[in-house]
GUDRENLUM-152250 format. One record per residue: residue in one letter; z, y, x of N, C-alpha, C in turn. Coordinates in nm, 3 decimals, padded with zeros to 5 digits. Last residue first. Example, Ala and Ser with C-alpha at 12.3 -4.5 7.8 and 13.67 -1.06 7.14 Angstrom:
BEGIN
r|n_Z|n_Y|n_X|ca_Z|ca_Y|ca_X|c_Z|c_Y|c_X
s|00.708|-00.225|01.285|00.714|-00.106|01.367|00.787|00.003|01.290
a|00.780|-00.569|01.319|00.780|-00.450|01.230|00.780|-00.330|01.320
end
This chain:
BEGIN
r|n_Z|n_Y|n_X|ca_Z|ca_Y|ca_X|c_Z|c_Y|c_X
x|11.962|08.613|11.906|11.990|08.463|11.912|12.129|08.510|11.892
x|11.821|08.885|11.973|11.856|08.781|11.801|11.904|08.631|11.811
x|11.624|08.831|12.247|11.651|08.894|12.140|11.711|08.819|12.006
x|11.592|08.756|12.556|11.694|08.682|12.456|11.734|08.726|12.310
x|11.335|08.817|12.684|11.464|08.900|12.632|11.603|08.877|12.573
x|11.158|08.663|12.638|11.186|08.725|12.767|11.336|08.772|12.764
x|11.113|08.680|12.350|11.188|08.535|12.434|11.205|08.579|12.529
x|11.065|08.880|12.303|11.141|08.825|12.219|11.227|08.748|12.306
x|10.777|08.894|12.459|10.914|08.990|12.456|11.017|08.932|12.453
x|10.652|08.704|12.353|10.654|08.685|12.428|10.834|08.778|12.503
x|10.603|08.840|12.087|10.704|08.733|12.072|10.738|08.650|12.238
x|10.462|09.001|12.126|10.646|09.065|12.108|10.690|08.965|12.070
x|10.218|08.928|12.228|10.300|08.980|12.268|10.436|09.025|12.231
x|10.166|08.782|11.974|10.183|08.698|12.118|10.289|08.766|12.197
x|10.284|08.958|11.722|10.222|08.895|11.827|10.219|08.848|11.929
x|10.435|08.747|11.436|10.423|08.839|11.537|10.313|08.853|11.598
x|10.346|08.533|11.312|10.417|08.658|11.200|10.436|08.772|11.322
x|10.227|08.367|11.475|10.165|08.418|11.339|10.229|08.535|11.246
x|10.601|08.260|11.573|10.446|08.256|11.574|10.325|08.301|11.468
x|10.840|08.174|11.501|10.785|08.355|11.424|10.629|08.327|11.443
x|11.051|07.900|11.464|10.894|07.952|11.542|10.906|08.101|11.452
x|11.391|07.849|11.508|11.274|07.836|11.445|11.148|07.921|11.502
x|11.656|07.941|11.587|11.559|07.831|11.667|11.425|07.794|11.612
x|11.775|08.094|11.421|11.802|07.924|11.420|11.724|07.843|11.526
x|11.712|08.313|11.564|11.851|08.281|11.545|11.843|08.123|11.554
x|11.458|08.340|11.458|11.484|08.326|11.583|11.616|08.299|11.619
x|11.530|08.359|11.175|11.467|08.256|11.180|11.459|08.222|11.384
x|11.671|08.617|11.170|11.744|08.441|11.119|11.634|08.327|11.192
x|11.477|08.761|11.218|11.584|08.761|11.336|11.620|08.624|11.278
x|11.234|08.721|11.038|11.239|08.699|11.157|11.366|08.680|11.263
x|11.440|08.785|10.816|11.366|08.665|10.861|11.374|08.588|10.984
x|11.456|09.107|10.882|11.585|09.015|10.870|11.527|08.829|10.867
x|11.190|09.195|10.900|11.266|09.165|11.019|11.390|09.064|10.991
x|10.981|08.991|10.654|11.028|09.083|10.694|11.161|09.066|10.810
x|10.640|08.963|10.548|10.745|08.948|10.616|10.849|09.037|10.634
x|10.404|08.908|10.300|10.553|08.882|10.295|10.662|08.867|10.404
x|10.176|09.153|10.210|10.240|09.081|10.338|10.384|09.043|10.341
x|09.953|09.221|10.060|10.090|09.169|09.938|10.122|09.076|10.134
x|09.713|09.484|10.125|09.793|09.333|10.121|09.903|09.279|10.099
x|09.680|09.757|09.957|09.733|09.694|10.065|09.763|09.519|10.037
x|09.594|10.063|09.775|09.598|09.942|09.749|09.625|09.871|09.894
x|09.825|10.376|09.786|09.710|10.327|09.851|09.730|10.114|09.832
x|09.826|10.673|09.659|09.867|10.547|09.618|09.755|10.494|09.699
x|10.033|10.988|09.732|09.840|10.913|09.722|09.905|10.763|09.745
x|10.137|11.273|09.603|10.109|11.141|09.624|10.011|11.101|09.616
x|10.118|11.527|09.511|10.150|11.545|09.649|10.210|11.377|09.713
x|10.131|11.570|09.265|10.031|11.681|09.360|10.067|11.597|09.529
x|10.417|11.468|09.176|10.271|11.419|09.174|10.169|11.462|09.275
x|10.601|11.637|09.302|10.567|11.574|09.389|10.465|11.503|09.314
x|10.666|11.879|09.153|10.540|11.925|09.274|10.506|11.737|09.339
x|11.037|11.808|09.148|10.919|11.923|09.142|10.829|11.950|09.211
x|11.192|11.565|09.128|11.130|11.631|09.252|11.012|11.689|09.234
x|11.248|11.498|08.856|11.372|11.489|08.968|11.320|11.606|09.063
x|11.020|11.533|08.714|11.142|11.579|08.678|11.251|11.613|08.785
x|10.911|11.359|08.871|10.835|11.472|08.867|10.944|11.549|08.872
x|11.046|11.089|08.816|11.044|11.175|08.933|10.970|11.281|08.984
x|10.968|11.069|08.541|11.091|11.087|08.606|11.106|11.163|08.731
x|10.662|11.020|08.608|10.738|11.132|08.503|10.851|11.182|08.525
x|10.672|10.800|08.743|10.613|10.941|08.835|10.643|11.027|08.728
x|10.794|10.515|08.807|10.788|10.629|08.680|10.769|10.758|08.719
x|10.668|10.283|08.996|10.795|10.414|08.999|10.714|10.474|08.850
x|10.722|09.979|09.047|10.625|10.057|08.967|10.682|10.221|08.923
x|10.760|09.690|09.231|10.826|09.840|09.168|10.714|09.959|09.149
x|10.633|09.466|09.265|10.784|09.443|09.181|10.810|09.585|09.171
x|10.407|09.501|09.362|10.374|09.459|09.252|10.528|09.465|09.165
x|10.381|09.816|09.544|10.440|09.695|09.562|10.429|09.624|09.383
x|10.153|10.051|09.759|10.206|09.971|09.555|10.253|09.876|09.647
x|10.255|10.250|09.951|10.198|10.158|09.944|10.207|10.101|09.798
x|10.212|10.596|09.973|10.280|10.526|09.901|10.161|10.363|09.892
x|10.165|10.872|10.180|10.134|10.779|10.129|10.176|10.611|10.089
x|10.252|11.184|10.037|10.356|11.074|10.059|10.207|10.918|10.015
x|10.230|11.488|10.284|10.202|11.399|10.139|10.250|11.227|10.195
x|10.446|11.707|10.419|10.342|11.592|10.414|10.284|11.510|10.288
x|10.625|11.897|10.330|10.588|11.879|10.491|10.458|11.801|10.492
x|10.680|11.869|10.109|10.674|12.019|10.148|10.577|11.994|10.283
x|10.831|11.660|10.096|10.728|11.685|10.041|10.633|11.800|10.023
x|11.066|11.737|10.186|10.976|11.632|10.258|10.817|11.676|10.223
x|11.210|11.925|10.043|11.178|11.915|10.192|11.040|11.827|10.215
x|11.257|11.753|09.826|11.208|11.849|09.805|11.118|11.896|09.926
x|11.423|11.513|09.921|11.310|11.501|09.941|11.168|11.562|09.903
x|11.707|11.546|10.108|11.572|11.658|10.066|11.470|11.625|10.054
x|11.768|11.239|10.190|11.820|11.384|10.184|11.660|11.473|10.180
x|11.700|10.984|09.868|11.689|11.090|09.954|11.739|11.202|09.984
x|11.718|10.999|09.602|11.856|10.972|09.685|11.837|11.012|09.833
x|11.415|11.029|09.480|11.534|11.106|09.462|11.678|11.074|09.543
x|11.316|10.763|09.615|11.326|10.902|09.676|11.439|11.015|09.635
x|11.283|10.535|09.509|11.434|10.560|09.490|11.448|10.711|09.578
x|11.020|10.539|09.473|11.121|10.497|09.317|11.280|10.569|09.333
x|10.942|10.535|09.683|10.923|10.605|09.616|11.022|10.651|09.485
x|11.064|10.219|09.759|11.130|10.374|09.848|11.085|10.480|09.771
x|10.813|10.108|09.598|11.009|10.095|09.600|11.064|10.178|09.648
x|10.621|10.175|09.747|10.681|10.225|09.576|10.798|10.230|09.581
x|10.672|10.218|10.083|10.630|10.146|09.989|10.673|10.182|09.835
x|10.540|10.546|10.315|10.667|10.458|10.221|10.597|10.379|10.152
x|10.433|10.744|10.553|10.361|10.582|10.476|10.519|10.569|10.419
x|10.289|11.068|10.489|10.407|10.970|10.567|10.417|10.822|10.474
x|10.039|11.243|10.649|10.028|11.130|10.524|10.154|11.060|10.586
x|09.932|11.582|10.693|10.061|11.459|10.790|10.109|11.406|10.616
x|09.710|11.796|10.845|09.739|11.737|10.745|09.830|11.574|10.765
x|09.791|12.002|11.101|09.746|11.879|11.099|09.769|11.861|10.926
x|09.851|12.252|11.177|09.755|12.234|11.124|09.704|12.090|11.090
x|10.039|12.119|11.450|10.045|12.273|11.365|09.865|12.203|11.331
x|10.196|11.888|11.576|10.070|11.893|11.513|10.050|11.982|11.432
x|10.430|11.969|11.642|10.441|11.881|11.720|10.265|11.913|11.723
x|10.576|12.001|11.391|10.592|12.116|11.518|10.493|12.065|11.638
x|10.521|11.754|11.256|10.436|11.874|11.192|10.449|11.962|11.317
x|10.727|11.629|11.396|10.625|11.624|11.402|10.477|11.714|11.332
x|10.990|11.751|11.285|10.954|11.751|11.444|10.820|11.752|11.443
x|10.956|11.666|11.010|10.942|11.803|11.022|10.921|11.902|11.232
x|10.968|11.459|10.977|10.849|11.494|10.951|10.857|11.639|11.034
x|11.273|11.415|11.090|11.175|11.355|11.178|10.999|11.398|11.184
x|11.350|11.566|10.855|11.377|11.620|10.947|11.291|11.565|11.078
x|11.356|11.408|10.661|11.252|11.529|10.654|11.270|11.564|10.767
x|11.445|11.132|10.784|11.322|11.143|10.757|11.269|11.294|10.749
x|11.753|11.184|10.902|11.664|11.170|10.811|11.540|11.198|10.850
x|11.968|11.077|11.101|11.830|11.048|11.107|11.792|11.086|11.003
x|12.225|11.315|11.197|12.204|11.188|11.089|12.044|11.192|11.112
x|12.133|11.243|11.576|12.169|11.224|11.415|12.242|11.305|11.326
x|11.964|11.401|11.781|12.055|11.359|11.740|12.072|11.302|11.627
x|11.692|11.256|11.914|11.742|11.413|11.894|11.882|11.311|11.836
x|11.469|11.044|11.968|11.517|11.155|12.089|11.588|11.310|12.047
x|11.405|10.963|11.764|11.543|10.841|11.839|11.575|10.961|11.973
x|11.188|11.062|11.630|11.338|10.988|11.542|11.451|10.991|11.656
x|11.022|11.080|11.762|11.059|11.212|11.759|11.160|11.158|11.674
x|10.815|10.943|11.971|10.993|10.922|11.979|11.074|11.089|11.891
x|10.577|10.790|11.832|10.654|10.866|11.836|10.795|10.864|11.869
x|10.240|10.578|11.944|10.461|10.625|11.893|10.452|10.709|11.931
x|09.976|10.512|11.765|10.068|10.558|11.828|10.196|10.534|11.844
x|09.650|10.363|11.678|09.785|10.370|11.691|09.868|10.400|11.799
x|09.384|10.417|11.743|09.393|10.436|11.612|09.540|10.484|11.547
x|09.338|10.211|11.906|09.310|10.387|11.962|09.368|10.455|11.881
x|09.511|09.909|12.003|09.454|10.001|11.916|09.451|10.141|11.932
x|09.578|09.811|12.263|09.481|09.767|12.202|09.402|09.869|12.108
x|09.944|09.776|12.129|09.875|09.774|12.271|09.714|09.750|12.229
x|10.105|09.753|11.933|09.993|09.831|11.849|09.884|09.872|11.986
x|10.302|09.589|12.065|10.220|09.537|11.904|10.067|09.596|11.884
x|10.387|09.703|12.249|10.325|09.542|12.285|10.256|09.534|12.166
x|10.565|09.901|12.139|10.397|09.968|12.222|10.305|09.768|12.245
x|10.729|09.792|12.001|10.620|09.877|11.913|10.483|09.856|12.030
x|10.896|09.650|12.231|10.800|09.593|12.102|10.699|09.664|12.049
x|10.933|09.919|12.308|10.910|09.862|12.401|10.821|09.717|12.326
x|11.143|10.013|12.106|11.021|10.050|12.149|10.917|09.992|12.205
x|11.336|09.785|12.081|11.226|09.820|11.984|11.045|09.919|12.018
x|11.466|09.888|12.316|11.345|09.708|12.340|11.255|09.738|12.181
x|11.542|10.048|12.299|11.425|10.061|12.433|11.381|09.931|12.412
x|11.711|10.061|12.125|11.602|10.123|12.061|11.494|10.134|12.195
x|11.899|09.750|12.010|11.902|09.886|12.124|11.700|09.935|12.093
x|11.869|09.658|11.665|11.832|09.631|11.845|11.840|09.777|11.875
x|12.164|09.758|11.469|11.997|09.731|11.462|11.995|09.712|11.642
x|12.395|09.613|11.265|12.382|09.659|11.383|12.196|09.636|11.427
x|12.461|09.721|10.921|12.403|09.648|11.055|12.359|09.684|11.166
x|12.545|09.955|10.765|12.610|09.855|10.770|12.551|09.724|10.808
x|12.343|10.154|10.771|12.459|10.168|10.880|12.548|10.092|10.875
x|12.112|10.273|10.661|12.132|10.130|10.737|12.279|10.078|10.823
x|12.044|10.468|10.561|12.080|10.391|10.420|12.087|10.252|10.484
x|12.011|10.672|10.765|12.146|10.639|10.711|12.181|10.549|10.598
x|11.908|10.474|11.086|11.865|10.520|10.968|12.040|10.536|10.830
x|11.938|10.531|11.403|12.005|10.490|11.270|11.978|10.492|11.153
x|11.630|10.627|11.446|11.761|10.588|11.528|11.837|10.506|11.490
x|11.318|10.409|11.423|11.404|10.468|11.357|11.519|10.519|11.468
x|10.982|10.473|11.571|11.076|10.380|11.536|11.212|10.450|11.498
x|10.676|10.566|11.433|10.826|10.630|11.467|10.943|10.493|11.473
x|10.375|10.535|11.502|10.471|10.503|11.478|10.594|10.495|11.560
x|10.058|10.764|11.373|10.199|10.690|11.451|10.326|10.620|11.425
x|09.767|10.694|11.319|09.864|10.660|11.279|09.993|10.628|11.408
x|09.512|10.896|11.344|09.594|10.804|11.389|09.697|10.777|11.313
x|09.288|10.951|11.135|09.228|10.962|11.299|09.316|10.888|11.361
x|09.234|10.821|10.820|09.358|10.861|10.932|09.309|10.865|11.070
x|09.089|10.764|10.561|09.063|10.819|10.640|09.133|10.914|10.765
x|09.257|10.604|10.377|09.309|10.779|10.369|09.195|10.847|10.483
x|09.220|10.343|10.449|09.213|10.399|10.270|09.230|10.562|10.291
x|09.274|10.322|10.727|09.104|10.309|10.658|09.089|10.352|10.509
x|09.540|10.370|10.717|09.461|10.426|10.807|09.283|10.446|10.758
x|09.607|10.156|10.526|09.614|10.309|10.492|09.513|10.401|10.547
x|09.515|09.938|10.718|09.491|09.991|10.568|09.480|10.078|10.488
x|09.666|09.961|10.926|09.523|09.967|10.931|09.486|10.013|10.793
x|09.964|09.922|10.858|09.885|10.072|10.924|09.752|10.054|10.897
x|09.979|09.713|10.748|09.968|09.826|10.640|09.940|09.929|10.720
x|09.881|09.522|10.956|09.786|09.520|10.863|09.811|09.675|10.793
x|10.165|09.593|11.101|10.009|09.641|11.128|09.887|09.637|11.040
x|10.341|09.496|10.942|10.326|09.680|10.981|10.198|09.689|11.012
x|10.287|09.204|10.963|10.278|09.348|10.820|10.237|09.453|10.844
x|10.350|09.109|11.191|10.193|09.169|11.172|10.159|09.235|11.037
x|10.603|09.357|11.303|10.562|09.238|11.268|10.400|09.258|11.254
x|10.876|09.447|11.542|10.755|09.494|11.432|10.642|09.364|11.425
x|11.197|09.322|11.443|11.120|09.350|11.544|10.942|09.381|11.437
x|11.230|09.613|11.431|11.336|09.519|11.468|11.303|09.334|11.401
x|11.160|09.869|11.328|11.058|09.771|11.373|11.165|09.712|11.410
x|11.250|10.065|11.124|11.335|10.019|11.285|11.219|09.970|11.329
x|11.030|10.327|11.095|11.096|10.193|11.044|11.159|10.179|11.141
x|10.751|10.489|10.959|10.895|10.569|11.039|10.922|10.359|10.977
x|10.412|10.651|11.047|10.508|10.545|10.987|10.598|10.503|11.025
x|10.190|10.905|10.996|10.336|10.871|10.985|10.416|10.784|10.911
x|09.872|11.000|10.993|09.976|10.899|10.909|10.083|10.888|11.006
x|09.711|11.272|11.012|09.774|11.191|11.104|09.853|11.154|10.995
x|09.402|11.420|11.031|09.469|11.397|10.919|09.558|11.251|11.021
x|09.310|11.612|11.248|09.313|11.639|11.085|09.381|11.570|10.993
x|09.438|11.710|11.540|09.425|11.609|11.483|09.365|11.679|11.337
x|09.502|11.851|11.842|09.440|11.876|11.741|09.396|11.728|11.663
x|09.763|11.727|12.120|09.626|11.717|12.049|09.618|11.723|11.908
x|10.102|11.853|12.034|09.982|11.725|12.077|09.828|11.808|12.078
x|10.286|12.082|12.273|10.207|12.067|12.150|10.103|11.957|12.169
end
């Protein structure tokens, strides 16, 4: 069982590779929700990903901890990548609630993933487990009527948090290390130091 916490953010992704997005939107939340920590889950398979091959999950890790190296604020979790599959999400919340009895547990998605929650497995489940803190994205604006409808209880049980409009994302980054091009500024020193140690994405 962890350490007694009150209010722990949960943020689930491949990180492939984790960028300085993730981190700005951890801090953000972290400071908009009043979060003691924020961990982060790197994914196994995720199932709405299974038509690309994602990095072996010891160098993702192994990125995560170089990124968030520094901060008190930020964690990992291996509670995605150390059980079996299918990976869903309620099921990853639901390790970690076992994990933090009494904890209040904020799981970070952007609108867009909100929007499309209903396709989610159980996201009746989910929402049961944690409240959903939801980044705004300016291109998706979910209809919280609809998905009241869909997923009973889940107004009560969203918190909208304002964030920096950060335009990166991994598929980029891998093309762009692919071609031989710089990431510099979109990583950090350290996982781009990784990167190259490693021969990642070429």
């Amino acid at each position: 069982m962890a350490e007694g916490l009150d209010r722990l953010g949960i943020f689930g992704g491949t990180f492939d590779p984790p960028h300085l997005g993730h981190l700005i939107l951890a801090e953000t939340v972290a400071d908009a929700l009043d979060l003691e920590r924020v961990l982060f889950v790197p994914a196994g398979q995720p199932p709405l990903k299974e038509d690309w091959v994602i990095t072996p999950v010891e160098h993702r890790l192994a990125m995560v901890k170089a990124a968030i190296a520094g901060n008190r604020r930020f964690a990992i979790s291996r509670a995605d990548i150390d059980r079996p599959g299918p990976h869903y999400s309620v099921d990853m919340v639901r390790i970690i609630a076992a994990e933090y009895p009494g904890t209040d547990l904020f799981f970070m998605i952007g609108s867009d993933s909100l929007r499309d929650l209903p396709r989610w497995h159980n996201p009746g489940g989910l929402i049961e487990l944690c409240t959903l803190a939801v980044v705004r994205r300016p291109s998706a604006e979910p209809d919280m009527d609809a998905l009241e409808l869909a997923i009973p209880g889940i107004k009560s049980r969203v918190c909208f948090v304002d964030a920096p409009l950060i335009q990166i994302a991994g598929r980029e980054l891998r093309r762009r290390v692919r071609e031989g091009l710089s990431i510099r500024y979109r990583v950090t020193d350290a996982v781009l130091e990784y990167i190259t140690r490693h021969g990642l994405y070429k």
